[in-house]
N, C-alpha and C positions, 0 to 999 in steps of 0.2 A: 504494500500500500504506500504511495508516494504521501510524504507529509512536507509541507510545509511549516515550520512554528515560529513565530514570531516571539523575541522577550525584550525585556527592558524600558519596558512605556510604564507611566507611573505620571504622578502629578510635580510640575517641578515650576518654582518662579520666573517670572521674565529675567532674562539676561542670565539663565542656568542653562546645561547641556544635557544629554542623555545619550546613551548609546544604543540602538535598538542593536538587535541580534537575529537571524533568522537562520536556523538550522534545517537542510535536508536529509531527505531518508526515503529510503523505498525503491529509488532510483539513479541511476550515475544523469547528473546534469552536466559531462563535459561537453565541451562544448557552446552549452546554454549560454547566453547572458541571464542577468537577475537584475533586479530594479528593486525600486519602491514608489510607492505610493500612496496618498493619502485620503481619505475622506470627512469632509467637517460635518457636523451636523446641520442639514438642510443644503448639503450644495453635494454633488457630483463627485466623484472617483476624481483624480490629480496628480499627473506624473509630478516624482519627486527628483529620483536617480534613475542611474539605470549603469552597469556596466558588464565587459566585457569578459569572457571565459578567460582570458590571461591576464586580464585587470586593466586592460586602453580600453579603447572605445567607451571611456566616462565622459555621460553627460548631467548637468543638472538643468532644473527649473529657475527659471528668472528670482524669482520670488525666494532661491535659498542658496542660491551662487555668494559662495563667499563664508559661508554659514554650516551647509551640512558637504559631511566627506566620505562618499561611498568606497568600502572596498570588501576584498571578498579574501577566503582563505579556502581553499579547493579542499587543502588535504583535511580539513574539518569539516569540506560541504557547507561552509556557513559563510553570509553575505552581512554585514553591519553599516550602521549610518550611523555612523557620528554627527550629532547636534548639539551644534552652539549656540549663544547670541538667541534664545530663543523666545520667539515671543505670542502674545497672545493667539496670534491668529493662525500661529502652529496647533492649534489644536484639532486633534482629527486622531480618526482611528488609522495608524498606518499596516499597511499589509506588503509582504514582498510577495514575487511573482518573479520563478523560473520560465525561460522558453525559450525557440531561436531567435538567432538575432532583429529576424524579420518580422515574429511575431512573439513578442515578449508577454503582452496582452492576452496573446490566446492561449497559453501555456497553463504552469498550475498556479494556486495561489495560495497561500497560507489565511488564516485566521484572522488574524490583525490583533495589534498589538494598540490599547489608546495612551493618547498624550495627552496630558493636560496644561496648558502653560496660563500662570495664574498672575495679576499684576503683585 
């Protein structure tokens, strides 16, 4: 059974960090890229990151360029985003999502991990 799990979301002040974490299983993702994602309450799904099977092909969102820092560790199967500088409107349930490069979106997805970022 492929799992995705998300961990490390938790409540934390403006201008505090956090690290999520998201661990696979079930399946080898070489290859894959993986991302992240988020959703607020009352708005739509939101690419965050996203990177590549060897660690290039990193992109992020306007909105957290400078801020959050994707990267991945193969031989543990797990992908992380480091978050910085964080502020209220980081608030969202975030989820990661393995798949190929071309369809990252239609791959698997984890659970989602929430973030709370409080003034």
């Amino acid at each position: 059974q492929v799992q995705l799990v998300e961990s490390g979301g938790g409540l934390v002040q403006a201008g505090g960090s956090l690290r999520l974490s998201c661990a696979t299983s079930g399946r080898t993702f070489r290859g894959y890229d993986m991302g992240w994602f988020r959703q607020a309450p009352g708005k739509g799904r939101e690419f965050v990151a996203r990177i590549g099977w060897s660690g290039g092909r990193i992109y992020y969102a306007d909105s957290v360029k400078g801020r959050f820092t994707i990267s991945r560790d193969n031989a543990k199967n797990t992908v992380y985003l480091q978050m910085n500088s964080l502020q209220p409107e980081d608030t969202a349930v975030y989820y990661c999502a393995a798949g190929p490069e071309e369809r990252l979106q239609g791959g698997y997805w984890g659970q989602g991990t929430q973030v709370t970022v409080s003034l």
